[in-house]
N, C-alpha and C positions, 0 to 999 in steps of 0.2 A: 766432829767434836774431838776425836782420837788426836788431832794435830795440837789444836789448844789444853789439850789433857797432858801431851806426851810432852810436848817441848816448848819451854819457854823461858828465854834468858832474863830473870830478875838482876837485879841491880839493887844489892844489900850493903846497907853501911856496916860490913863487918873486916874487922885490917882494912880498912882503906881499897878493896878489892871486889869485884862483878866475879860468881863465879856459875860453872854452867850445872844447871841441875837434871839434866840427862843427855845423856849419849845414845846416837843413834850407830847401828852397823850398820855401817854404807859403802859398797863398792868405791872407790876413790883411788885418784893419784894425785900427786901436787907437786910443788916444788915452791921453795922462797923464792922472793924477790921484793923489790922496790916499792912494786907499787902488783895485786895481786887483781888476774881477770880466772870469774867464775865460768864452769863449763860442764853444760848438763848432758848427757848423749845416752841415747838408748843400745847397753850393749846385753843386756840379759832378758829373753823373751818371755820367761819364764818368770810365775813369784809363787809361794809360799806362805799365804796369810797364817799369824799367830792365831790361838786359840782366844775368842772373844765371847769368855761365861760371862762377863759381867762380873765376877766374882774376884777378881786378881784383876793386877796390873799385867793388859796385854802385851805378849813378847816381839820379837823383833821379825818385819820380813825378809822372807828369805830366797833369793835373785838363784835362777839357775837358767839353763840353754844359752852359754855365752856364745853369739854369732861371730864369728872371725872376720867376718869381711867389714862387718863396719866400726869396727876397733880402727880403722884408716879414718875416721872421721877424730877419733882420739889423735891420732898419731901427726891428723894434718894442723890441728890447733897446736902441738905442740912444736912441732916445725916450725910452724908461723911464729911462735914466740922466740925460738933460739934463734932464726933469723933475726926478725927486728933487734935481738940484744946485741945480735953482731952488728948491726946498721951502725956507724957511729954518724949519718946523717939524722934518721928518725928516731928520738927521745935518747938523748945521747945522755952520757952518765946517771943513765934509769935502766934499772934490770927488773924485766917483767915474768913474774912468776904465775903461777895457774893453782887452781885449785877445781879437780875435774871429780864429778860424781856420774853414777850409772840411775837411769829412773827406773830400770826395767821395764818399761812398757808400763806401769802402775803409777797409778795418780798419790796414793799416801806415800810411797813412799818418793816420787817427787816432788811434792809440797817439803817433806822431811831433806831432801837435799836440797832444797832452793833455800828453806830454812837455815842449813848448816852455814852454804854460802855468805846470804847477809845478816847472819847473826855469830858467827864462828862458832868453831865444837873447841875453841880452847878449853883447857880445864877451870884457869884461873887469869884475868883478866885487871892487868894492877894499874887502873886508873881509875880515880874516885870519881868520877862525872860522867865514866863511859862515854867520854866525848872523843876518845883516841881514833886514828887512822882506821876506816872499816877492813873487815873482813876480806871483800873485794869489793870491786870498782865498779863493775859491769860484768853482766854474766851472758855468755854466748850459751843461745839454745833458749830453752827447752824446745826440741824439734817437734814436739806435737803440739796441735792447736790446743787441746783440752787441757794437759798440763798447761800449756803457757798461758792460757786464762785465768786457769788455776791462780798458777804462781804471780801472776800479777794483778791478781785482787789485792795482794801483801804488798809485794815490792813496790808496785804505785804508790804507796802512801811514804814509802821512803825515798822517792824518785830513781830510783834506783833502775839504770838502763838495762836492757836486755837484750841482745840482739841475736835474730833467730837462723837460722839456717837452712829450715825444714818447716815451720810450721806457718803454713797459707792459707788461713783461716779467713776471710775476708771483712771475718768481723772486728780482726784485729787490727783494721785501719782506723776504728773509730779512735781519736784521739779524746774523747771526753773519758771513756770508758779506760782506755789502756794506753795514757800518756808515754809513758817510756819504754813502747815497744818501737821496733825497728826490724826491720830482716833483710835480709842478702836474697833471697829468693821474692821471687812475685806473688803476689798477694791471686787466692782464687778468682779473682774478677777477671784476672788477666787470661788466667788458665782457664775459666767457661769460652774466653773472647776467640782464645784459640781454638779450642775445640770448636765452636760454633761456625768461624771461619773456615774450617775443613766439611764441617758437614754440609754448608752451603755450597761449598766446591765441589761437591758429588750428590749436592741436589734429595738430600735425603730428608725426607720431614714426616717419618715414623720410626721414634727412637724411645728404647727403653732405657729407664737410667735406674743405676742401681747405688745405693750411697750406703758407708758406714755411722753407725748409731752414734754417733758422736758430734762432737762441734764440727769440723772440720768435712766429714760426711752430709751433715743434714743442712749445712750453710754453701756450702758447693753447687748440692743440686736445687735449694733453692733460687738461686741467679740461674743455676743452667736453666730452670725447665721456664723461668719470668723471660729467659733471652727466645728459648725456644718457641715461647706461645706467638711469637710476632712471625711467625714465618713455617711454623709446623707442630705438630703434636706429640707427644709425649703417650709413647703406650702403653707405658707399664709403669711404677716406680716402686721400689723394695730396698727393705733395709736392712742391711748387714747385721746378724748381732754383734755385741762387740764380747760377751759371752755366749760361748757354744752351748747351741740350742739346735738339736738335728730335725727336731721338727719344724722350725724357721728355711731350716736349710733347704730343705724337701722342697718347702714351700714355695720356696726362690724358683730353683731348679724348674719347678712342674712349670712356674707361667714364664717362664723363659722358652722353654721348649715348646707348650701352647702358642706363645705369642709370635703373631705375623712379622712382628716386626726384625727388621735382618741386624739391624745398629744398635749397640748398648752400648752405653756411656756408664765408667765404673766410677764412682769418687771413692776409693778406700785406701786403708795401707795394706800392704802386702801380709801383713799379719791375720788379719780381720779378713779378706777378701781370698788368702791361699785355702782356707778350708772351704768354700765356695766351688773356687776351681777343681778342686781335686773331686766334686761330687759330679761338676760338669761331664769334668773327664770321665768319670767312671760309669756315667750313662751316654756316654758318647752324641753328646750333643753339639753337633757341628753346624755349617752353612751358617754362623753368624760373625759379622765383623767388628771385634770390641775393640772401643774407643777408650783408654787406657788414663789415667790423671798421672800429675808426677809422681804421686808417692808409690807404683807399683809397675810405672810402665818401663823400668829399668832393671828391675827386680831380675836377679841372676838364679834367685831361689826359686821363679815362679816361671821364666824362660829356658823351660826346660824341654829335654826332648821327647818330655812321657805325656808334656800338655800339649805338644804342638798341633796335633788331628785338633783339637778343640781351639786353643786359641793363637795357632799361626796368622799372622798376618796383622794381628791387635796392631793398630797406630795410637802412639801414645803422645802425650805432650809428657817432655821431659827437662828436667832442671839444665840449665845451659853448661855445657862441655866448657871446661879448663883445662889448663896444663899446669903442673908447679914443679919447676923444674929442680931436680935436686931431692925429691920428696921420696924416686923410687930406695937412691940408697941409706936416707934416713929410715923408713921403712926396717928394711932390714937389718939394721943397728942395733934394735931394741934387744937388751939382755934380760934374763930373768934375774927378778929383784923379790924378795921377801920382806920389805919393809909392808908393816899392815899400812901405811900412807900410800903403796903404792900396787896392793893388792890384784887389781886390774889388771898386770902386766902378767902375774903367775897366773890369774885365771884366762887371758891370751895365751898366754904360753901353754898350759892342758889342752884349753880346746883345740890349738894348732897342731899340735902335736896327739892329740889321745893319751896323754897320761896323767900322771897327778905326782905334786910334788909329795914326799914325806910327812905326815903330817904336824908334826913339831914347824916343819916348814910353813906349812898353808894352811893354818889350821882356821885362817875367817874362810877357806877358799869352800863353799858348798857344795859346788860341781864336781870338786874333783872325784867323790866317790861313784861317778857315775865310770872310771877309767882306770884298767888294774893294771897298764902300765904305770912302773915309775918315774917319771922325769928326773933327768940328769942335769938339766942347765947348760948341758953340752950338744942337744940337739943342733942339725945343720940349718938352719932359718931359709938359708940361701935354695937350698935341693927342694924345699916344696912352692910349686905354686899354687896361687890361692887367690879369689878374688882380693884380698889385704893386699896384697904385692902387685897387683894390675891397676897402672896408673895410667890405661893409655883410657879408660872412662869416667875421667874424672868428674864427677857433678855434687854432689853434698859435700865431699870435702874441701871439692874448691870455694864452694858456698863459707864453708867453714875457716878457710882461711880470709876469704876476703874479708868476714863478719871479725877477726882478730886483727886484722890491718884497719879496717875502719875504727875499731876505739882505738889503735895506734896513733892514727891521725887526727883522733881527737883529742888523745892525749899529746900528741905535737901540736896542735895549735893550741892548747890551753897552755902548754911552757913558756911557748912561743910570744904570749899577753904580754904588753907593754904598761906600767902602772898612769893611770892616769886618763890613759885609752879602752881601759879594762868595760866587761859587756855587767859587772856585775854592781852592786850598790858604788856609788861614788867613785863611778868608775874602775873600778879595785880588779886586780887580776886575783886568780888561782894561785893554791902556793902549791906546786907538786907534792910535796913533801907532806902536804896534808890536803890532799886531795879528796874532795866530797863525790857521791855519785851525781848528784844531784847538778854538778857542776860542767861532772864530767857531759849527761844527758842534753845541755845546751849545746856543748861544742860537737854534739853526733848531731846534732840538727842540721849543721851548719857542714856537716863532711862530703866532700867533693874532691876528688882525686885521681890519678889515671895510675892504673896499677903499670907496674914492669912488664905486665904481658900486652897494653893497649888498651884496655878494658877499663871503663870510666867508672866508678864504682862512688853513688850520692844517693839518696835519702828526699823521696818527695816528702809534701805537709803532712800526708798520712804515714811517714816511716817507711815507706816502700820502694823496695829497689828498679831499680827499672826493670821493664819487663820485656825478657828477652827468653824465649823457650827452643830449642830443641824439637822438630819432630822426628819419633823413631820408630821402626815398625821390624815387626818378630821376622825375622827371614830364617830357612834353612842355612847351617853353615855344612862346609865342605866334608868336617870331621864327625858329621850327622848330630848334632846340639843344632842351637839355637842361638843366633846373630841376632844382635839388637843394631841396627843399621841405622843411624842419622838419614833421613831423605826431604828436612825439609827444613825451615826457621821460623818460628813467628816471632815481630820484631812491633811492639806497640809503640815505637815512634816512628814507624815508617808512611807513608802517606797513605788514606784511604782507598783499598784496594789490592795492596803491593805488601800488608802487613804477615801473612803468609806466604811462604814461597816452597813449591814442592817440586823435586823430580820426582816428575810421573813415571819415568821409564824403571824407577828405581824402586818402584813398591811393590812389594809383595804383596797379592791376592789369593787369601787360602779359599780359593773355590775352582771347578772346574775351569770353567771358562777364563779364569786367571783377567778378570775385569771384574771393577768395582761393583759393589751389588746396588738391587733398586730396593729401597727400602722405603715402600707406600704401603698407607691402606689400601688408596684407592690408586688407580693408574690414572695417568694426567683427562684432562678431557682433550679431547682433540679441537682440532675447528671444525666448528658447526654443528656443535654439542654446547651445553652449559652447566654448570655443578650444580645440585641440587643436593642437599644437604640431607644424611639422615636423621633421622628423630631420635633422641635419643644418645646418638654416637658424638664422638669428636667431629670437629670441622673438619679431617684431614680426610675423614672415612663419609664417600658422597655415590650419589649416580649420574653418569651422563647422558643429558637427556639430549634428545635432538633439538635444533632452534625449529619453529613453530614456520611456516610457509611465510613469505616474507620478510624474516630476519637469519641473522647472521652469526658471527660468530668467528672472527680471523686468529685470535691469539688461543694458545693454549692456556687452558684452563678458566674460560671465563666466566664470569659469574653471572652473565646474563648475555641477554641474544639482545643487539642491534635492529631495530626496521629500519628496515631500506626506505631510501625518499620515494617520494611519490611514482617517478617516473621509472625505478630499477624493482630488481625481484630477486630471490636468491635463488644464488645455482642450485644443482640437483644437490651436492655437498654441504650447502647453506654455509659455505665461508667465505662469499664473496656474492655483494651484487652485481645483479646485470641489468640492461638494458631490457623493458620489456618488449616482449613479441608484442609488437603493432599487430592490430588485426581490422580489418574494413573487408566490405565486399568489393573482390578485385576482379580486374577483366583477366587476371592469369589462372584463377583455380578454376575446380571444375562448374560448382556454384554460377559464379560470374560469366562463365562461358555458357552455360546453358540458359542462363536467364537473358542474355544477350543476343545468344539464337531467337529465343521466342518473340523477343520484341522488334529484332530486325525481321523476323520471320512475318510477325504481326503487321509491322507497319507493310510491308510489302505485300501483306494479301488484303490490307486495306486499299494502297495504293491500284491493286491490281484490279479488286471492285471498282476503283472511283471510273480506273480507265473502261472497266465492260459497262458501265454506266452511262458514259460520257457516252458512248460507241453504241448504245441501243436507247440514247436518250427521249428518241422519237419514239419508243416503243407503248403501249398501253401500261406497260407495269411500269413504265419508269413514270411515267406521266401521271399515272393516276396515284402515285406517291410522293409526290411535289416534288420532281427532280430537284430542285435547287437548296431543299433541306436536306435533301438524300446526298447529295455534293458535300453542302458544308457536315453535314456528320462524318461522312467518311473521311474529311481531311480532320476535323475534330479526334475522331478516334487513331487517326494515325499521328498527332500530336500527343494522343492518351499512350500508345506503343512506346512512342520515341522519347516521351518524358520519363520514363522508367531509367532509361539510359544516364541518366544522370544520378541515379540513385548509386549506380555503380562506380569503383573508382575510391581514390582517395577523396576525401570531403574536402573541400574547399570554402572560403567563405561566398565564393561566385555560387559553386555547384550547389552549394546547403542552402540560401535565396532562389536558384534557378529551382532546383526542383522541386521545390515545393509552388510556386508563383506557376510553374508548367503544369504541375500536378490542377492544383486548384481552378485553373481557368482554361484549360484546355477538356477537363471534365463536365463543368460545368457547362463550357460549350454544347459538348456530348447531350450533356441532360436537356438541355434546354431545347434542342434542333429535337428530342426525342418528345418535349414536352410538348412543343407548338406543334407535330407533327401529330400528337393523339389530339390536341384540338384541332387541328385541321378535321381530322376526320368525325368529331364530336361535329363540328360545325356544316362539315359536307354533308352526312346522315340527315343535321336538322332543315339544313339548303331541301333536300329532296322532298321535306312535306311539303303542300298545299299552303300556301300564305307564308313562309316562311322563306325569307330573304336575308339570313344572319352572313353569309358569307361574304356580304359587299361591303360588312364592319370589321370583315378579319380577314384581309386580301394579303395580295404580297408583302405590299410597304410594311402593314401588321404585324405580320411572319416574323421579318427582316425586322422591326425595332425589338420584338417580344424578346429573340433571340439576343441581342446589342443590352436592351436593359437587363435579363438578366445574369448577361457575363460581365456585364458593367459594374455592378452590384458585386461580383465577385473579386475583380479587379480593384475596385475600392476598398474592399477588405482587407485583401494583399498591400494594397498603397500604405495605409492604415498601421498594418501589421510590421511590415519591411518599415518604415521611419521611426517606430516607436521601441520595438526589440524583435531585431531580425533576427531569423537562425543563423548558426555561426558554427564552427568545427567544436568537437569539444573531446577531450579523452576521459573516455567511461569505464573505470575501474568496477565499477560494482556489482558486474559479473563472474568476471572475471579478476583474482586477484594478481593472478600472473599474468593476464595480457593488459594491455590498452588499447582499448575498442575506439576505434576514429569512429567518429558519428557525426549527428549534423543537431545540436540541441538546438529545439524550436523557437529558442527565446522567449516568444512571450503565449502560455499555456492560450490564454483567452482569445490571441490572432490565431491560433494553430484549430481550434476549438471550433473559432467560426469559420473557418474554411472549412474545415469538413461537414460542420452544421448546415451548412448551405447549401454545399453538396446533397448531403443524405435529405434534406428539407424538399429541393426541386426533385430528386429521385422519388419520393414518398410520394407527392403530388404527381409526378405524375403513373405511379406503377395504381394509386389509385385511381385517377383518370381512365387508365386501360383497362384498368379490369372492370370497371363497370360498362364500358362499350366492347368489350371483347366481343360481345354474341350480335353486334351491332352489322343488316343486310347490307354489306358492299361487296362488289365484286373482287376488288383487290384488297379487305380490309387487315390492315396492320395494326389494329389493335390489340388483335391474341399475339402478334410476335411481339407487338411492345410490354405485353403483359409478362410474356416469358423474358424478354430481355431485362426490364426492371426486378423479376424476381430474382432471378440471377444475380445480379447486379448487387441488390441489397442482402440478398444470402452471402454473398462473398466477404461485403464488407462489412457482417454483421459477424462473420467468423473469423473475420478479420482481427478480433479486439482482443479477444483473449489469445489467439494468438502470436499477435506481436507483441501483449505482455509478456508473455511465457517464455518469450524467442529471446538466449542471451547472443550477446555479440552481433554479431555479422549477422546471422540468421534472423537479428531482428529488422533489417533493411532487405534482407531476401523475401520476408513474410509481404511486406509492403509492395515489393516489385512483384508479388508474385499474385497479390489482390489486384493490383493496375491492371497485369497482364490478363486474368483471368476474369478481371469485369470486361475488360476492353472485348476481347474473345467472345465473352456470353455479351455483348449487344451485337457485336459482328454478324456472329452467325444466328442468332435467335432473329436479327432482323434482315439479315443482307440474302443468308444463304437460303432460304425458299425461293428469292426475288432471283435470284443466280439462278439457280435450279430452273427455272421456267427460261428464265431469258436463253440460258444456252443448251438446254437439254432438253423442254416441250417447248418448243416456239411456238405451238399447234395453240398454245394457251395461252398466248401472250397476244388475246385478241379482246377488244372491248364490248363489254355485255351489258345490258340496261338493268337496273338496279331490279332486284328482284324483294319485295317485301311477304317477310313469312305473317 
């Protein structure tokens, strides 16, 4: 409210004349001319608010801390203009005059200069319509974002252009909000683009960012941390006061130095952000790499040699490097002048020097009482260097001349208007001579031009310069200060990819190992690992967990684990599948070898029975045991050895049909020669009573068909089974998740089913058969050995069941081969080897006796 209280140009019918009803003291310099550009620049850091009771009209503020080095941002807008007047190409018989104020860093009283600007501090104003020539034309600056929002909530409504040099607020491209702004620097979008492009180049995605409390602070780091959420987190975020507050400061300090994170990204001005630094420093808070914005990563006041242990190696994005040639010796021209219009120059001249003029002299000059030297006006300008005099880093001020060259050329192309051709009502041109802002504001629309140094200098739909940054980074210099070193460019019309460009060789790393830091929560996941996110935390901050037995994981960092296809399995690493380990029962290990032995072992002490068989056939024991079922079981049982043999081995679709069609009906042989054999002797026993003639119903032919139907019976099953869903190879994961078990799947449960059913059905019949004639008077009777052979027999493959369920892999074809072998064996020797025993070891007993009944 203070601004509309203090100042406000009425416009009274009194004489014919507008005149000004208050006077502001404001730093300034000016000069006449033709046609006048405004110009705002921050040279006093310092201010002095009046006493506000409420009670009085509050008094004036008062600007002190005049910086000398950026008094070159004054000196280059005024170069610029004495140029262009000497140009007699560009705006020829037009002399451009300035009218320059200081804001000091304070918002009233830069509202109260911008004010001065497009309303004038004449005293008396003698046009009766107040329609005369304005004040100025166009005002270069305000260099900070908050003032320049400020001042163009006003100036907009008088279209009045502005074009900035310093202030990249990004909210200042809105053209609905702030029509006639423009600036020579790049808007913060560009500056997050850059920054963002660097941290991606060094792979960083745990970053703290720290922003000032202001527009320019709090609009910055919002893009930064909306760019950063797509690719990394944000660990911290705090904010500047923009009034010193030490408690705030503390505050910063502690979760800086708490936090893991190695990267800070600063959005501040060196004003705001040096009391920060210097708390750093003084707790000596090192091991971190700060990412620097323009308004501080150039800073000669803050690149010093007392902060370097703390912020060496800071890479900044910084305003793009100029040259203006001819600017070092205007520079040093400037005389001390006592006019209060041009004030600025004696308060330059104290600060540069440490003194103060007389005070009759300087008496609007504030600061001077701060220096008990006197100024002479004769001091040597030439014998001091100073950053004012150092034009080999030129970046603001070259900003600031181009921003005085661009409404140059829009004030040449409005001259330049042809009537009839004109952009304005009825085709009408501009008259110089009464030239509007508002006129002037079209033709900066339209400015496009290539300056004297190469440099293409135009204006997109938002007002914004093209964007080209400077990367620079804090290096030790020779003379032990600090070197702000160019080491890179970021250039947003360059193609995607190629928009930053850095020598690596060329950057300083303030850490030991003099290499970039890693700045994670979490460390990558490796392959064969996958991120698992914590509860509670950021997505950056995770655990890597292992991929699970059968999947994977090749790329770093991924967010889940792959399964392998059917047939592969992952390495021991789990980042890559493999082929799985085939597994069968094979004739090479040791399994296979010994179960090989047994059955070749088997079949040949069958064979070797058949032969002492054959060779004592005439014998009483052979005879009174029907040799010729005694033949066919031993060749039966040695089909039962040799069918095992094919259990062994890769599976095949032959072998997975053979063995089991050998199994089935080479057994069933077995049982059957075993079964007609205990009737035989059921039949013999009842042959021996009195009237009892059963034998001449159950003779050889008998034997011989009993034995034919029921392997026939078996054979048909198999026929049955093999045409409708034969066994077939099959690979068996479901033991094993890492191997693949070759096996022989039965095809069809219900053929598989009734073979065995058969089997154990003729077994059953006859172990009961035997055991009820066991006790039965014959001299050679074979019923107790058939009894012990079917108990065997059915014990085996009654323990058979559970465990060839239980049996994973290979072991479950070993369980199988090893009940074949181990039935085969118990009828062998439960029936052959007594009959052996006598034939070759008592022959005394191998003589025929007459039935003896107990």
């Amino acid at each position: 409210m203070f601004f509309w209280s203090s100042i406000i140009l009425i416009c009274a019918i009194e004489q014919n004349k507008c005149r000004i009803r208050e006077h502001f003291e404001l730093n300034q310099l000016s000069k006449n001319g033709d046609i006048i550009l405004g110009g705002l620049f921050v040279l006093n850091f310092k201010t002095i608010s009046p006493e506000l009771s409420f009670t009085s009209k509050p008094g004036q503020w008062k600007c002190e801390g005049f910086e000398v080095s950026v008094f070159q941002r004054v000196q280059a807008m005024i170069f610029a203009i004495e140029e262009i007047n000497k140009d007699q190409t560009l705006l020829p018989n037009i002399t451009l005059g300035y009218r320059l104020y200081d804001n000091c860093v304070n918002l009233p009283v830069a509202l109260r200069a911008t004010t001065a600007l497009f309303a004038g501090m004449d005293d008396v104003i003698p046009d009766y319509s107040c329609n005369g020539p304005p004040p100025v034309i166009a005002i270069v600056g305000d260099p900070l974002s908050s003032h320049s929002i400020a001042a163009l909530r006003i100036i907009s409504l008088f279209r009045m252009p502005m074009v900035s040099y310093f202030a990249t607020c990004s909210c200042l491209s809105n053209k609905r909000e702030f029509p006639s702004f423009f600036r020579t620097i790049p808007s913060d979008a560009f500056q997050v683009k850059a920054m963002i492009q660097i941290i991606k180049h060094y792979g960083w995605v745990w970053i703290g960012a720290i922003a000032s409390d202001d527009d320019y602070g709090q609009n910055a780091i919002k893009v930064f941390m909306e760019e950063v959420s797509t690719f990394g987190c944000i660990a911290f975020t705090e904010t500047v006061p923009t009034v010193y507050k030490r408690e705030k400061i503390i505050q910063i300090v502690n979760t800086v130095k708490q936090s893991t994170a190695k990267v800070i990204v600063v959005f501040s001005s060196e004003v705001e952000f040096n009391i920060l630094a210097k708390e750093i420093v003084k707790q000596n808070i090192t091991g971190r790499q700060w990412i620097a914005s323009e308004a501080w990563s150039t800073s000669t006041a803050m690149a010093i040699a007392e902060n370097f242990n703390s912020f060496g190696g800071t890479i900044g994005v910084a305003i793009r490097r100029g040259s203006i040639p001819g600017l070092e010796d205007f520079l040093l021209q400037v005389p001390p002048e006592f006019n209060p219009d041009k004030n600025l120059i004696s308060e330059f001249w104290e600060a540069l020097f440490e003194c103060k003029f007389s005070q009759e002299k300087s008496e609007l000059n504030s600061s001077s009482e701060f220096y008990s030297r006197t100024c002479t006006g004769f001091e040597n300008i030439h014998a001091i260097k100073t950053a004012y005099s150092d034009v080999s880093n030129l970046r603001s001020s070259y900003n600031v001349y181009k921003a005085v060259y661009a409404i140059a050329h829009a004030l040449h192309n409005l001259m330049s208007c042809e009537n009839g051709n004109g952009p304005f009502e009825n085709k009408s041109c501009a008259d110089i001579k009464y030239v509007q802002p508002w006129q002037v504001l079209h033709y900066l629309k339209e400015v496009n031009f290539t300056s004297h140094l190469g440099e293409r200098v135009a204006f997109d739909e938002n007002g914004d310069a093209i964007a080209v940054y400077d990367i620079v980074n804090w290096q030790p210099s020779k003379d032990g200060g600090v070197l702000i070193k160019t080491i890179g460019l970021f250039d947003e019309m360059a193609t995607e990819g190629q928009q930053v460009l850095l020598a690596e060789e060329d950057i300083f790393w303030n850490f030991e190992s003099r290499e970039p830091p890693e700045s994670v929560c979490s460390k990558s996941c490796q392959p064969g690992t996958r991120k698992a996110s914590r509860k509670g935390e950021p997505v950056c901050c995770f655990d890597c967990v292992p991929c699970a037995d059968g999947e994977i994981s090749s790329r770093i960092d991924s967010i889940e684990c792959l399964k392998c296809q059917n047939d592969f399995w992952s390495n021991h690493v789990r980042n890559k599948c493999v082929l799985k380990e085939v597994e069968f029962l094979s004739y090479e290990d040791a399994m296979g070898i010994t179960l090989t032995t047994m059955a070749s072992f088997g079949a040949c002490l069958s064979v070797t029975v058949l032969a002492v068989f054959i060779h004592y056939r005439s014998t009483p024991v052979v005879k009174a045991n029907n040799s010729e079922l005694s033949f066919l079981l031993l060749i039966s049982l040695t089909l039962c050895f040799l069918c095992s043999l094919s259990f062994i081995g890769q599976p095949s679709t032959t072998t997975c049909m053979l063995r089991h069609v050998m199994f089935g009906i080479s057994f069933v042989l077995c049982i059957s020669c075993i079964l007609v054999k205990t009737i035989v002797v059921i039949m013999a026993f009842r042959a021996t009573l009195p009237g009892n003639n059963m034998m001449k119903w159950f003779g050889v032919a008998q034997q011989r068909g009993t034995v034919f139907c029921f392997t026939f019976v078996q054979s048909l099953i198999c026929i049955i089974w093999l045409s409708t869903a034969p066994p077939v190879p099959a690979k068996n994961t479901k033991y094993q998740n890492a191997k693949i078990i070759l096996e022989c799947d039965v095809g069809s449960l219900i053929g598989f089913s009734s073979l065995l059913g058969y089997i154990g059905l003729l077994a059953c019949i006859c172990f009961l058969l035997a055991f009820f004639s066991r006790n039965l008077p014959d001299t050679f009777n074979e019923a107790k050995f058939i009894t012990f052979s079917m108990l065997v027999f059915c014990a085996v493959w009654i323990t058979f069941i559970p465990a060839y369920i239980s049996s994973p892999g290979k072991h479950t074809v070993a369980v199988e081969v090893f009940a074949i072998l181990a039935s085969s064996f118990g009828i062998l020797f439960a029936i052959f080897a007594p009959k052996c025993y006598i034939i070759i070891l008592k022959p005394e007993r191998n003589i025929k006796r007459p039935l003896v009944v107990r």
